[in-house]
N, C-alpha and C positions, 0 to 999 in steps of 0.2 A: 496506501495513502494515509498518512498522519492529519486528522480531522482539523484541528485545529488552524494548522498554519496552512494546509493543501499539499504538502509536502509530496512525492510523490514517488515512492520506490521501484523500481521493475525488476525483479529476479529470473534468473534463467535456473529453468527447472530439467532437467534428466528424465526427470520421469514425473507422471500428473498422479502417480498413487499417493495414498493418505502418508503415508511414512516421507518420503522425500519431502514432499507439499509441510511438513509439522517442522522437518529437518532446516529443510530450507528457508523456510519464514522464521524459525529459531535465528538463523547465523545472520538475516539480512534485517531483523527487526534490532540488533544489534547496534546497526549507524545509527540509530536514534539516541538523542540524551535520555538516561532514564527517565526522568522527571516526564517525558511525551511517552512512556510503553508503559503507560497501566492495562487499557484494554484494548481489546480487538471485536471488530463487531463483522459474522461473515452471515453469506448467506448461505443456503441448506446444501450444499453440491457433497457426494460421497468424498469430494479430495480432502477433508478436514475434519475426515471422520479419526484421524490420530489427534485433535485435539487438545484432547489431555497432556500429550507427553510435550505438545507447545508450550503448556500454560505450565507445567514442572519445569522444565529447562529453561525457560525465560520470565517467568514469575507474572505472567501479562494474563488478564483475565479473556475469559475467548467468552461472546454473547453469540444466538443465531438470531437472526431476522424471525418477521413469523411468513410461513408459506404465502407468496406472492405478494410479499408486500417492499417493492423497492425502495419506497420511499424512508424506509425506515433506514435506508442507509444515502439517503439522497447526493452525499457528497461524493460516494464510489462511483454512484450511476453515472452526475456529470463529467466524471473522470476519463468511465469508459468511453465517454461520447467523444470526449479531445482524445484519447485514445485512441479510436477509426479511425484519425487522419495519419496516423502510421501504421497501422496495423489493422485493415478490415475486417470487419467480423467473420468469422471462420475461417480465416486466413492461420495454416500451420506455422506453427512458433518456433519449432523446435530447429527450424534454419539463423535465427537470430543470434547472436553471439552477446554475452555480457554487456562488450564493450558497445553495441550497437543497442542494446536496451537501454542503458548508462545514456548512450546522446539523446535517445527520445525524452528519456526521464529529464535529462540538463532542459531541453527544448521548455518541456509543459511547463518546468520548476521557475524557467527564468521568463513565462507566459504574463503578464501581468491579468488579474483574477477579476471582475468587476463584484463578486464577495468581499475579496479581499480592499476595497476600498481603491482598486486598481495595484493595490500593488503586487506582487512578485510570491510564488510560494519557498522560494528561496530566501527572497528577504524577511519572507515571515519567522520563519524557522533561524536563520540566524540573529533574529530578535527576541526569540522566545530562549534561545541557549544562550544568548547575552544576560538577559531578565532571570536567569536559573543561575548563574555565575554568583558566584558569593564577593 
């Protein structure tokens, strides 16, 4: 999720090891305008213990939380939360396909946000790539 507008990515992964997990947030942090991939803020989980080879192949700075402290990434949490309503907590993923990750993410993106001033994190993000447009 891109902090600023709420934007909201969903990747389908192969596999939860640290190497795929770096692989795959490399190629999908990609649809972002540069100007929105400076950093990344995760919390402590072994999948993002490759890290480094993120922040070399995409130039995005990677920060970690500090143990037990959610709040330090409060916008992921509320994410996760609209997030159970398609996807239950502990519910296996690896039955989901792209394109069925794709309509959840369209769903939240075109959510309007009461953050956002009600509006849309779709509309934000195409405000923010407007505003970056020379």
């Amino acid at each position: 999720m891109e902090r600023s507008t709420r934007f909201l990515l969903l990747l389908n992964l192969d596999h939860n090891d640290a190497p795929t997990v770096a692989l795959t947030l490399a190629d999908g942090i990609q649809r972002l305008p540069e100007e929105l991939r400076k950093t990344l803020t995760l919390d402590r989980g072994l999948e993002m213990a490759a890290h480094k080879s993120f922040t070399i192949a995409t130039n995005v700075s990677v920060y970690f939380c500090d143990p037990r402290s959610p709040w330090q990434r409060g916008s992921n949490e509320n994410t996760n939360g609209l997030l159970r309503q398609y996807l239950p907590k502990g519910s296996d993923l690896k039955p989901y396909t792209q394109d069925e990750l794709d309509t959840i993410a369209k769903r939240l993106n075109t959510r309007p946000r009461k953050t956002l001033a009600y509006r849309t994190p779709g509309d934000m993000l195409e405000n923010a790539i407007v505003a970056l447009t020379p």
